[in-house]
N, CA and C of each residue as an Amber inpcrd file, in Angstrom:
protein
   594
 -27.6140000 -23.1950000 -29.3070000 -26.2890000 -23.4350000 -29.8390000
 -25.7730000 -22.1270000 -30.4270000 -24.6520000 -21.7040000 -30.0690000
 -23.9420000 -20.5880000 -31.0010000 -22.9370000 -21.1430000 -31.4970000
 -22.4730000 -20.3110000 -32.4610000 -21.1410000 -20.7350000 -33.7520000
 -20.3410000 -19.5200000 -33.7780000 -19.0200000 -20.0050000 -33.4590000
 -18.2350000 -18.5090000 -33.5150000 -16.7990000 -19.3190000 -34.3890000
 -17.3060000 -18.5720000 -35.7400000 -16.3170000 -18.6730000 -36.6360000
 -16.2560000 -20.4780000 -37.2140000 -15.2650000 -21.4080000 -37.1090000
 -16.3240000 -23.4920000 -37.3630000 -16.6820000 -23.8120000 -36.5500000
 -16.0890000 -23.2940000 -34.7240000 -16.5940000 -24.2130000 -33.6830000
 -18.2220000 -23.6440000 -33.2240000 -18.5920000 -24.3210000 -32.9720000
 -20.1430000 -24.9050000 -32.3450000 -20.1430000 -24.9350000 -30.5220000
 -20.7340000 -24.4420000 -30.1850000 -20.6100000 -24.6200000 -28.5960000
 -22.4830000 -24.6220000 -28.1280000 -22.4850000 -25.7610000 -27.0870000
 -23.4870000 -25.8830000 -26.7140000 -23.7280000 -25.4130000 -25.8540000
 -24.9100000 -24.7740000 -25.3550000 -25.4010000 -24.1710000 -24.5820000
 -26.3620000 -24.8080000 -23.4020000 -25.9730000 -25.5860000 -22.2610000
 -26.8010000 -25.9700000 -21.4970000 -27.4870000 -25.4390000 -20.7970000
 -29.0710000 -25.7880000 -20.5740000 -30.0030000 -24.7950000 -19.2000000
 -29.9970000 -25.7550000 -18.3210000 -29.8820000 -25.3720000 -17.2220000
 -29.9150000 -26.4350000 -15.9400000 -31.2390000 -26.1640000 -14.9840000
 -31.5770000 -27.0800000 -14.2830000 -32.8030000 -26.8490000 -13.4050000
 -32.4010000 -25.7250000 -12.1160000 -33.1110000 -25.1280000 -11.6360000
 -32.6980000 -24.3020000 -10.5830000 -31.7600000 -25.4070000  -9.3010000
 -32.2900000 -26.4650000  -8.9860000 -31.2660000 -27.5640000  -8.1980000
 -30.2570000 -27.4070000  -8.2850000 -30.0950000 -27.9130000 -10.1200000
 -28.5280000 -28.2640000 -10.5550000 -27.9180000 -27.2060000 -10.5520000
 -28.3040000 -25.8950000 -10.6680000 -27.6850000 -24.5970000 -10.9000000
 -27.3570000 -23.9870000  -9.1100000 -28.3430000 -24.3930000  -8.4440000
 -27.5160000 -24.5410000  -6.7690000 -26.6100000 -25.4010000  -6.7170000
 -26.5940000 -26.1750000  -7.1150000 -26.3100000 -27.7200000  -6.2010000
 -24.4230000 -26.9880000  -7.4620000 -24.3400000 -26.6360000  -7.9980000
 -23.5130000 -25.9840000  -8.9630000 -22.5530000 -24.8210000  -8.2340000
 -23.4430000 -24.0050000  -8.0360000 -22.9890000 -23.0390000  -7.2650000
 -22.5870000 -22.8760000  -6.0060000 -23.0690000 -23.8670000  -5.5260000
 -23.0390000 -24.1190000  -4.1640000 -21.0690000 -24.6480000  -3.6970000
 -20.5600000 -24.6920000  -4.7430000 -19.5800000 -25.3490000  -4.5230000
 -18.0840000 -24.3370000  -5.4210000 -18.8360000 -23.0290000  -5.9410000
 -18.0430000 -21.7800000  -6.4950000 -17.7750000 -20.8670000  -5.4470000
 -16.6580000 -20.6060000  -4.7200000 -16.5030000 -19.5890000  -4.0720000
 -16.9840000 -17.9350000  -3.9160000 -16.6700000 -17.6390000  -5.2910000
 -17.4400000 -16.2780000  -5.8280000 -19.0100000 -16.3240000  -5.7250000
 -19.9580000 -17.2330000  -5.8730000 -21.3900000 -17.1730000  -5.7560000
 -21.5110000 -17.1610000  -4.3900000 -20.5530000 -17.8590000  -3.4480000
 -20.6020000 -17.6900000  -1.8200000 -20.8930000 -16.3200000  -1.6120000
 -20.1120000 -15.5140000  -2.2800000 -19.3020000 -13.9100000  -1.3980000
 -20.6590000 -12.9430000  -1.9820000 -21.4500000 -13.1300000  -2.9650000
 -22.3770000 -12.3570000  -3.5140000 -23.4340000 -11.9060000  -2.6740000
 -24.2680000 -11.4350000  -3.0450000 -25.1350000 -11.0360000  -2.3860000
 -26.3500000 -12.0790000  -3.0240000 -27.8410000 -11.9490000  -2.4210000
 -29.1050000 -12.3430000  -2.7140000 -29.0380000 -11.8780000  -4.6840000
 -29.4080000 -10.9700000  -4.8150000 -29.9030000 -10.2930000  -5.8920000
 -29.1790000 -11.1150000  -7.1710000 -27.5360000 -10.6230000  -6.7180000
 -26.3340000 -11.3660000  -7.7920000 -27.0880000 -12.6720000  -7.7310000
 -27.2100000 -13.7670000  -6.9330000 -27.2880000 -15.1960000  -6.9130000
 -28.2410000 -15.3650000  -7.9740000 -29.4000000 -14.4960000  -7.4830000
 -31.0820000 -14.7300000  -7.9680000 -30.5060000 -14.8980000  -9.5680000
 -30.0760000 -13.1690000 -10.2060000 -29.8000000 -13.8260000 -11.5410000
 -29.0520000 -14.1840000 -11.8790000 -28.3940000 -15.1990000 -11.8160000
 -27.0700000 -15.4410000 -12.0640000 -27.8170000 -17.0660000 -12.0080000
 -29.0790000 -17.2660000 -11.1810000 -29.4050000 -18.8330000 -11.3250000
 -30.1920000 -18.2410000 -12.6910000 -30.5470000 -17.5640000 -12.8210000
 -31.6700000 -17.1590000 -13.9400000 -30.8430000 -17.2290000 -15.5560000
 -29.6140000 -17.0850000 -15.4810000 -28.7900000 -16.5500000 -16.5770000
 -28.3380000 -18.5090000 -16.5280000 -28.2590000 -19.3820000 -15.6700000
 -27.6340000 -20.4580000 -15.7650000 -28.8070000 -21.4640000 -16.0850000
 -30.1680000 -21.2390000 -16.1760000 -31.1580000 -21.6150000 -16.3640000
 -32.0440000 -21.7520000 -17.9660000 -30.9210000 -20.5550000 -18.4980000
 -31.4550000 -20.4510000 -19.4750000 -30.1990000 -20.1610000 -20.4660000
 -30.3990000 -21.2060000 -21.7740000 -29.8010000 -21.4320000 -22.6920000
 -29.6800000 -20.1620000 -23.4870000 -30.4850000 -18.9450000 -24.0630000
 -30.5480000 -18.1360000 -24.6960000 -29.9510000 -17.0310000 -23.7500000
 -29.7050000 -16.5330000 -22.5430000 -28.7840000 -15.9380000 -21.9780000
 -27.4120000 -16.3190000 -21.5560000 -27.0110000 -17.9510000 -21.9960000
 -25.5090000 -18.3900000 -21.9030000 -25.6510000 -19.4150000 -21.4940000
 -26.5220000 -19.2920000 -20.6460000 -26.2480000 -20.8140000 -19.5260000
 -25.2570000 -20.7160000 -18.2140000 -24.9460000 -21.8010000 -17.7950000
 -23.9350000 -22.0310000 -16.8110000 -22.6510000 -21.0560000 -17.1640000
 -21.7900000 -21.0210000 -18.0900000 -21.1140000 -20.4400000 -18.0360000
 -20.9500000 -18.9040000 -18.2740000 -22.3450000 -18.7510000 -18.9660000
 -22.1500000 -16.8170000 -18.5210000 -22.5130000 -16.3000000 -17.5810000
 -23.1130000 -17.3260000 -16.9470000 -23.6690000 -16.9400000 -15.2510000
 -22.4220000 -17.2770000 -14.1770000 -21.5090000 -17.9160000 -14.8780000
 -20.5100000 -17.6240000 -13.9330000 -19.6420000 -16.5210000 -14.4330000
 -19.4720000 -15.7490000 -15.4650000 -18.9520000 -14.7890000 -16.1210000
 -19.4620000 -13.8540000 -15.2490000 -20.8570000 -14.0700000 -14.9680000
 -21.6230000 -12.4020000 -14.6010000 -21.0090000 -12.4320000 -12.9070000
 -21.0120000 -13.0510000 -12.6040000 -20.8030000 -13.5500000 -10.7920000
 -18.9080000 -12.6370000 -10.9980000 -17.9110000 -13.4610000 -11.7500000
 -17.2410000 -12.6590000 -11.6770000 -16.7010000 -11.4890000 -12.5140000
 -17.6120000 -11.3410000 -13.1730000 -17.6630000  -9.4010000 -13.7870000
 -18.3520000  -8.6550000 -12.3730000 -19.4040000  -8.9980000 -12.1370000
 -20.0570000  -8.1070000 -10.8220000 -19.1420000  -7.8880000  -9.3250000
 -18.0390000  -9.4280000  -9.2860000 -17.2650000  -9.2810000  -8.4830000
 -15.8000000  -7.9920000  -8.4130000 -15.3070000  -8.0610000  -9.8430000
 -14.3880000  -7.1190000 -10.0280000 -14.9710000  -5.7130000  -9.9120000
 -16.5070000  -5.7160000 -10.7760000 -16.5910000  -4.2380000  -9.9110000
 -17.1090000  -3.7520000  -8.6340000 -17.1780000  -4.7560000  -7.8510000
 -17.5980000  -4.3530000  -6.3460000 -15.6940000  -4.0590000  -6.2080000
 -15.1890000  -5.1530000  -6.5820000 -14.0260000  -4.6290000  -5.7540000
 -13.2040000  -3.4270000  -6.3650000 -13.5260000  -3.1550000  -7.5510000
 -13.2070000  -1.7740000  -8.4340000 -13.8530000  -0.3570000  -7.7730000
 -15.7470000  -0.6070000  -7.1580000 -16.0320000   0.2920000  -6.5030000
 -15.6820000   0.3630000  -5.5320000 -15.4690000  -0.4780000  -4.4160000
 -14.5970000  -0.4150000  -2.8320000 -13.1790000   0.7080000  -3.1590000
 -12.1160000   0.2420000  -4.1120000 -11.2510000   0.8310000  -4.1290000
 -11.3290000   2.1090000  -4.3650000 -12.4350000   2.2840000  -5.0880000
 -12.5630000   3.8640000  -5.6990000 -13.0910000   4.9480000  -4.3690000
 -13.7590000   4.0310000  -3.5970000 -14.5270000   4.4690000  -1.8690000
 -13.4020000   4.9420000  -1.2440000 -12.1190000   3.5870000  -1.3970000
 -11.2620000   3.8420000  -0.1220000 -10.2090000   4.9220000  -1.0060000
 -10.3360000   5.3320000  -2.3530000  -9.6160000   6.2850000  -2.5990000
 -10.1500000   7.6350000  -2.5070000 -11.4690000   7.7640000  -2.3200000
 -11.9940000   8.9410000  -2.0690000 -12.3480000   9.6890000  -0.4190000
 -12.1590000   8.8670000   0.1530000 -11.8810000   8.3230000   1.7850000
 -10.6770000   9.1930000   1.9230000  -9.5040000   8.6020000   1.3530000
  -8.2740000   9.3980000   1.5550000  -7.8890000  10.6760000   1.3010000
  -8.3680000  10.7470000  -0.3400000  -8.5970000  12.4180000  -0.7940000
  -9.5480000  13.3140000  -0.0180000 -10.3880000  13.2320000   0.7250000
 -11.6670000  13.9050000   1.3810000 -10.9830000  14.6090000   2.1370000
  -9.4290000  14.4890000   3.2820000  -9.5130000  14.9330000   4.2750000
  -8.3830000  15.9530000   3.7510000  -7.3970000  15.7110000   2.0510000
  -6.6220000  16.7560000   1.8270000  -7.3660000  17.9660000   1.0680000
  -8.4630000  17.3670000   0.4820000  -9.2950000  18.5610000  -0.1750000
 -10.2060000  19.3830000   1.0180000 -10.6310000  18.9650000   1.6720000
 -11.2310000  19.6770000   2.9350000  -9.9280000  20.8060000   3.4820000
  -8.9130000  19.9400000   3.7940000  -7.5520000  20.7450000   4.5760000
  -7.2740000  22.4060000   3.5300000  -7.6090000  21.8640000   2.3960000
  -6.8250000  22.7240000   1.4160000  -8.4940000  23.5370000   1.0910000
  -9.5700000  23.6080000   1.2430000 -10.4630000  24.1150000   0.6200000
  -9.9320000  25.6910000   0.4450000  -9.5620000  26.3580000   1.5370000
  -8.9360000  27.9820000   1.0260000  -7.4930000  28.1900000  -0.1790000
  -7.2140000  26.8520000   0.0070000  -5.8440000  27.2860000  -0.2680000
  -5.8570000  27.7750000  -1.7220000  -6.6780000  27.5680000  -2.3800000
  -7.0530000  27.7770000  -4.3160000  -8.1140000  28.6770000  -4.4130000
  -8.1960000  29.2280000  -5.2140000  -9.0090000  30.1220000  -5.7860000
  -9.3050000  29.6250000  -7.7280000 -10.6390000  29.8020000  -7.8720000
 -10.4580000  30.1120000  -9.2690000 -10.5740000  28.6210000 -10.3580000
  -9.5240000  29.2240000 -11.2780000  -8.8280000  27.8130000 -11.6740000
  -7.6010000  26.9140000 -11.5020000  -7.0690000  27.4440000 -10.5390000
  -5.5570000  26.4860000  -9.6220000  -6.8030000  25.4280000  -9.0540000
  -8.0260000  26.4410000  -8.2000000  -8.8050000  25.3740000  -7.2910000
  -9.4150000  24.1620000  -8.0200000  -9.7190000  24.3490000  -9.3670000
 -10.2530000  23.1920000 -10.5240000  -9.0900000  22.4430000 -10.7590000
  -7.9340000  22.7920000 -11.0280000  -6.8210000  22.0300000 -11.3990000
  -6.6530000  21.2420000 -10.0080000  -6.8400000  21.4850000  -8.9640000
  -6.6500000  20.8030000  -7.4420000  -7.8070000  19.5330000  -7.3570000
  -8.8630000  19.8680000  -7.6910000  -9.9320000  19.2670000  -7.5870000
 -10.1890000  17.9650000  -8.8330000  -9.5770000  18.9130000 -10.0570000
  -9.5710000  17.9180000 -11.4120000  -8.1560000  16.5610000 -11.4040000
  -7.1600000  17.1960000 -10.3410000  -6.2290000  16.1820000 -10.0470000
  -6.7990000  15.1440000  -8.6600000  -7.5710000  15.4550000  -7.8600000
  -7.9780000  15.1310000  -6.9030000  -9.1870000  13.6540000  -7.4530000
  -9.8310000  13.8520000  -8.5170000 -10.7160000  13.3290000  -9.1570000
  -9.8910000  12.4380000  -9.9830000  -9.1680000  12.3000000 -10.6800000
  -7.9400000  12.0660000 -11.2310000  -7.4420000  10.9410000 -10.8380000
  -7.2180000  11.3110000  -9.5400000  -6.4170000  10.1660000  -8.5030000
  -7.4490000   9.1640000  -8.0890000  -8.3370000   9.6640000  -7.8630000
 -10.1180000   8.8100000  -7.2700000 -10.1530000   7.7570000  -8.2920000
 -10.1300000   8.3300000  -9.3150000 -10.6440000   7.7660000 -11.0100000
  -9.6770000   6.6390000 -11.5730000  -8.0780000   6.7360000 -10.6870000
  -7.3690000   6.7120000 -11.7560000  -7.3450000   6.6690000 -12.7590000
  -7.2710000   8.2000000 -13.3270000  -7.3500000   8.6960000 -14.6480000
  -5.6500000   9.0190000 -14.8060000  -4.8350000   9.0320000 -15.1670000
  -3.7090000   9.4440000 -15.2860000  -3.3590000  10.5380000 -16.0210000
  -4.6980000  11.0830000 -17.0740000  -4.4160000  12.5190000 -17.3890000
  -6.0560000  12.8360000 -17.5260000  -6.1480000  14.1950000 -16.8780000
  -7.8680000  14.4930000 -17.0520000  -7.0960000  15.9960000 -17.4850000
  -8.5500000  16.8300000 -18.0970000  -8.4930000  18.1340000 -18.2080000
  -9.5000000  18.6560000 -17.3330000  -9.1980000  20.2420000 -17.2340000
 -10.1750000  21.0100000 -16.5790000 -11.2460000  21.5170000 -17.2950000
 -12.4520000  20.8460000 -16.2750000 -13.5470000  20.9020000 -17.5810000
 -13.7110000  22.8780000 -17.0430000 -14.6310000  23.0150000 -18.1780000
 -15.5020000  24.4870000 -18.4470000 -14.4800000  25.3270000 -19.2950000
 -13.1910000  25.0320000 -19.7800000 -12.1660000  25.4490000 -20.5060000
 -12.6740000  25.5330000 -22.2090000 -11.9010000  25.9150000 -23.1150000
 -10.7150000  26.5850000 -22.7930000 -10.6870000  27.7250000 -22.2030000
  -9.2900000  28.0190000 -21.6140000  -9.3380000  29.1020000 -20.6600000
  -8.1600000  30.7480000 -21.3650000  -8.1480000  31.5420000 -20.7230000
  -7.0820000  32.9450000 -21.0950000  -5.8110000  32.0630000 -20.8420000
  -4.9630000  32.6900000 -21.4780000  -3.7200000  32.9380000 -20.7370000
  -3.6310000  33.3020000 -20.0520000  -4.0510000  34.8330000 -19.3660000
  -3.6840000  35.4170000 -18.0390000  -4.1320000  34.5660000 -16.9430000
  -5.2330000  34.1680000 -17.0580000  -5.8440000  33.1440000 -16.0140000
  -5.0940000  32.0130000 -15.5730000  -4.7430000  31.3870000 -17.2410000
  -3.9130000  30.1250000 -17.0610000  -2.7200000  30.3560000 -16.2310000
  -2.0530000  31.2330000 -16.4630000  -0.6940000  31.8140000 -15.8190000
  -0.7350000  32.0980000 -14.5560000  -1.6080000  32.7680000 -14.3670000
  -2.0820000  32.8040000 -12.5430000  -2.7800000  31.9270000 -11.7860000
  -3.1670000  30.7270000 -12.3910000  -3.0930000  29.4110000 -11.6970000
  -1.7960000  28.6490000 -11.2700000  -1.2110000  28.7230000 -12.7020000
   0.1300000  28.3860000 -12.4180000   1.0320000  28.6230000 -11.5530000
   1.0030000  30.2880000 -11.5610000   1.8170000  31.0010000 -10.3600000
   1.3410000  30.3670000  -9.4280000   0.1560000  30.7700000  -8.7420000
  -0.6910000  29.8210000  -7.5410000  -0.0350000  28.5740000  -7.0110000
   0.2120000  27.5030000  -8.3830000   0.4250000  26.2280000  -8.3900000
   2.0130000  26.1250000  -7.8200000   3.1480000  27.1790000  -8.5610000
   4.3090000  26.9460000  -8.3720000   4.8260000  26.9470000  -6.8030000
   4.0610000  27.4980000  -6.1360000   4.2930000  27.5900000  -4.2170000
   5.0360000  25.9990000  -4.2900000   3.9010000  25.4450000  -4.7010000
   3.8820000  23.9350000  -4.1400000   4.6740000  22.9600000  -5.1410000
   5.2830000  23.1070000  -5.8830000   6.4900000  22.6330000  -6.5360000
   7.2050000  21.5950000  -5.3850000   7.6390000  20.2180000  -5.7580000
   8.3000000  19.7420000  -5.0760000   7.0900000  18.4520000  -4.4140000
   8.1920000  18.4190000  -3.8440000   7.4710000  17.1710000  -2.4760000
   6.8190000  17.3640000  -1.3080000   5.4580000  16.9430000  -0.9710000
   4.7280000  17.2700000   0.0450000   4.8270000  18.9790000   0.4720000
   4.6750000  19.5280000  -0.5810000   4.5690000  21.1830000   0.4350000
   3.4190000  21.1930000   0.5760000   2.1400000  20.6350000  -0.2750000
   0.8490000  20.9310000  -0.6750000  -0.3220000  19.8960000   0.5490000
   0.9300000  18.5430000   0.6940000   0.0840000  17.5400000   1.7080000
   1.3520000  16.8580000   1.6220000   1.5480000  15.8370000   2.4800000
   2.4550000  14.8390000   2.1020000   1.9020000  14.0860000   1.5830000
   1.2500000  13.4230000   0.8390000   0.7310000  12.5710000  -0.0910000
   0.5250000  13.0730000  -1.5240000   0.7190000  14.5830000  -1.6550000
   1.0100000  15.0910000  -3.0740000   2.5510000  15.5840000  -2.9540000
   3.2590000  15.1620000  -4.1880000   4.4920000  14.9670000  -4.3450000
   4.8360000  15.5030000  -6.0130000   5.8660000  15.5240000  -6.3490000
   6.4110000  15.9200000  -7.4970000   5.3830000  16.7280000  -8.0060000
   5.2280000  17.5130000  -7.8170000   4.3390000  18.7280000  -8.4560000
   5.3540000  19.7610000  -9.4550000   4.7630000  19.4380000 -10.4400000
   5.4680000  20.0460000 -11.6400000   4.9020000  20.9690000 -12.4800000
   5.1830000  22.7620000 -12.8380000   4.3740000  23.2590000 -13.6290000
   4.5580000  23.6490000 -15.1130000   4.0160000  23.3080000 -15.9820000
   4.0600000  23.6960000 -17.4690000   3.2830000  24.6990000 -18.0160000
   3.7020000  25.7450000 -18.6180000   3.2730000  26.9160000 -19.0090000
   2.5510000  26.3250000 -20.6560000   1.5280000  26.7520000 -20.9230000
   0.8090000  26.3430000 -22.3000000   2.4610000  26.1910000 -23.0880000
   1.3900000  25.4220000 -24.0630000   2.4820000  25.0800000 -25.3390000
   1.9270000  24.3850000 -26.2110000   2.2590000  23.9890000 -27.6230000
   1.6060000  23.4740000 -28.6520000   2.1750000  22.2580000 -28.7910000
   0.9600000  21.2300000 -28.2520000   1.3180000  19.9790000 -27.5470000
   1.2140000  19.4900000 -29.3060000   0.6630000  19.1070000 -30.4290000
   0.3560000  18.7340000 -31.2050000   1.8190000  19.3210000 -32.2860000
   2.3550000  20.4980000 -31.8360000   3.4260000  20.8170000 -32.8350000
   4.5200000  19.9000000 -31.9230000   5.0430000  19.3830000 -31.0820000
   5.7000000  18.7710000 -30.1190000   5.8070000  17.4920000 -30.3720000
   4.5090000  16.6840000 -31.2450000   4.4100000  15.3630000 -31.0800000
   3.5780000  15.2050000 -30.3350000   3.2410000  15.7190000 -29.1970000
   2.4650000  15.2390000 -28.3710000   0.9680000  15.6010000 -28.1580000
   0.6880000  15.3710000 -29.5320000  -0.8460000  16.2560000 -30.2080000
  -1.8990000  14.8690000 -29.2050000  -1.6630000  13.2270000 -29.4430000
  -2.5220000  12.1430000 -29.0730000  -3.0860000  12.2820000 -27.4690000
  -4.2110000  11.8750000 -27.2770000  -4.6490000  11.8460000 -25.5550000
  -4.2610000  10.4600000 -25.4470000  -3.3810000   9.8250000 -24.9770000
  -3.0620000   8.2180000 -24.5530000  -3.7630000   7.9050000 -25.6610000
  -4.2400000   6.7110000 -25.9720000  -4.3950000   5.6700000 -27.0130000
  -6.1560000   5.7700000 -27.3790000  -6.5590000   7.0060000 -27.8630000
  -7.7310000   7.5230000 -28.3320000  -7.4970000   8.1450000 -29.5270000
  -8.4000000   8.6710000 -30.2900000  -8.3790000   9.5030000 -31.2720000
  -8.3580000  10.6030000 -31.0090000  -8.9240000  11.4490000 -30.1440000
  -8.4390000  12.8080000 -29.3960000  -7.2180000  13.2370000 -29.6200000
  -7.1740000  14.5810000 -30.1270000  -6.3030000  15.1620000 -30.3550000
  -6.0460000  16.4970000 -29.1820000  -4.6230000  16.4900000 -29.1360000
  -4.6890000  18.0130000 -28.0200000  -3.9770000  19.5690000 -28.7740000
  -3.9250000  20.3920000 -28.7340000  -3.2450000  21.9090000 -29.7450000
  -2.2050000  22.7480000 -28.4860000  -2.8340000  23.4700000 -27.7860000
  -2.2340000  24.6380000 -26.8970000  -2.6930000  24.1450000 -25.6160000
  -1.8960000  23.4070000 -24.9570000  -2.3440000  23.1450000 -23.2400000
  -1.3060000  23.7380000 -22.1270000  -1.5220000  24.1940000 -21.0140000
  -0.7490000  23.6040000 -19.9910000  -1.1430000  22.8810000 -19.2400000
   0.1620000  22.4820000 -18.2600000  -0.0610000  21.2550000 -17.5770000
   0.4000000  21.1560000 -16.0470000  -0.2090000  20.7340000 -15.0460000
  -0.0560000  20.4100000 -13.4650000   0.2010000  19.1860000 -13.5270000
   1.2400000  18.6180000 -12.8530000   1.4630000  17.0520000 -12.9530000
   2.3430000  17.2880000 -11.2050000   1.5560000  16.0080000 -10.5610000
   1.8490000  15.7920000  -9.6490000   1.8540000  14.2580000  -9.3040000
   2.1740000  13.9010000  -8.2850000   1.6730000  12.3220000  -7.7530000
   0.9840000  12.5470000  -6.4550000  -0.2870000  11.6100000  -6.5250000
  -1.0970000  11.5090000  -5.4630000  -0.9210000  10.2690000  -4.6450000
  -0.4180000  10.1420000  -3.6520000  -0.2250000   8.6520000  -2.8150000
   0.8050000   8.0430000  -4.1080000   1.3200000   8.2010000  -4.7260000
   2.5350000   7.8460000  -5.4880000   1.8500000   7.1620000  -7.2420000
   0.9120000   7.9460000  -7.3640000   0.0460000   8.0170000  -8.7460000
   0.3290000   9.1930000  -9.4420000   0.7840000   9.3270000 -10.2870000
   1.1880000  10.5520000 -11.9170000  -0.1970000  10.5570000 -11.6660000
  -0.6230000  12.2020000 -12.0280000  -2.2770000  12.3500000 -12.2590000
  -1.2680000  14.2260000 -13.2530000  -1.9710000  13.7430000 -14.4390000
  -1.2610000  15.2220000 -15.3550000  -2.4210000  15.9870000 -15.5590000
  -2.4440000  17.2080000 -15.1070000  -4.0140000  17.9970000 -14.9390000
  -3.8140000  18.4680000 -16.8900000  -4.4400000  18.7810000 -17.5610000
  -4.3420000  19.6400000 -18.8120000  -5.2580000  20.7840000 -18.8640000
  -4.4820000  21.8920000 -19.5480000  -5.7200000  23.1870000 -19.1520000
  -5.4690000  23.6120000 -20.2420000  -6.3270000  23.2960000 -21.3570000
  -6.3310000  24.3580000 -22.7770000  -6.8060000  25.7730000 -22.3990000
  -5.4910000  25.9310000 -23.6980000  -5.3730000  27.6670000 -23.8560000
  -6.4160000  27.9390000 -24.5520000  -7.3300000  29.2790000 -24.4270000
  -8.0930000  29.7790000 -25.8430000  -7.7200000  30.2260000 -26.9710000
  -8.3310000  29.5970000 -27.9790000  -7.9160000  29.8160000 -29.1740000
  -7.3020000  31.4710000 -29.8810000  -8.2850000  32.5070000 -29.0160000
  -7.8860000  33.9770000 -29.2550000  -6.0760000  34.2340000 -28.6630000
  -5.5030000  33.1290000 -27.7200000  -4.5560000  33.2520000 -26.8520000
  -2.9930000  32.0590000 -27.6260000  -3.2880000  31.5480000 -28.5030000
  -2.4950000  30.9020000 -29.7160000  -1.5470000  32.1290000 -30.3520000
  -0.1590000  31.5680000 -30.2250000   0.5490000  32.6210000 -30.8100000
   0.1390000  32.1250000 -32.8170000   0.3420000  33.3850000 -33.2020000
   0.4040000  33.1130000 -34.4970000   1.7460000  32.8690000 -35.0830000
């Protein structure tokens, strides 16, 4: 029995039968595999892991991420053949900002940074340059679009110090923002601290 907060909820274990003879009639335990079924009778069998109903919880938690990992397959499927196309086209750190938006889009992450940073200014700036060719719509692939470049700036004096809805804070970044297959993916590339105007 557990207690959450006055109500009381009982916890039934069922015989392996009843826990087929159960399942047998859930669509989602159909589509699973061996392994999923096995524990999932094991989790419905037993009162101290939930019972019946967290074993149907687990059937469809395991389901959303098969179909969470498929999507992430068929999004990396698609990116494979513009990052291959483009492997010369970057050098450096434009080529991380290509790759960190490329990952980005896979992930849907809607803003990643470039890891191994912070980086120079001069560097940052000559990614950028790099980056500005491809300004616009499909110059880069047709499936990358609105490519937009931002020169560092003091994202935190701006307001715009927060990373989306974390405690992370951001100071001196620039920024690559493009759409991938029609996904915002905003690259961020901190400035080094020696490279902060005073």
């Amino acid at each position: 029995m557990s207690t959450r907060g006055n109500q009381k909820k009982i916890v039934t274990a069922l015989t392996v039968e009843d826990a087929r003879r159960i399942f047998s009639q859930d669509e989602e335990y159909l589509v699973v595999d061996d392994a999923v079924k096995n524990v999932a009778i094991e989790i419905a069998m037993s009162a101290e892991k939930g019972g019946i109903d967290e074993a149907h919880r687990f059937i469809g938690n395991t389901l959303v991420q098969d179909r969470a990992e498929a999507s992430a397959a068929a999004r990396r499927q698609a990116v494979a053949p513009i990052v291959n196309a483009n492997a010369q086209t970057f050098a450096g750190l434009a080529d991380s900002i290509f790759r960190a938006a490329s990952q980005g889009y896979i992930s849907l992450s809607p803003n990643v940074t470039v890891g191994a940073g912070p980086f120079r200014r001069d560097v940052i700036l000559q990614a950028l340059d790099d980056w500005r060719v491809f300004e616009g719509d499909g110059l880069l692939d047709a499936h990358i679009t609105n490519v937009h470049v931002f020169p560092p700036e003091n994202k935190a004096g701006q307001g715009k110090g927060n990373v989306g809805d974390t405690l992370a804070t951001r100071k001196w970044q620039a920024n690559v923002i493009s759409k991938w297959f029609g996904r915002v993916i905003n690259v961020h590339i901190d400035l080094d601290n020696r490279d902060i105007p005073t």
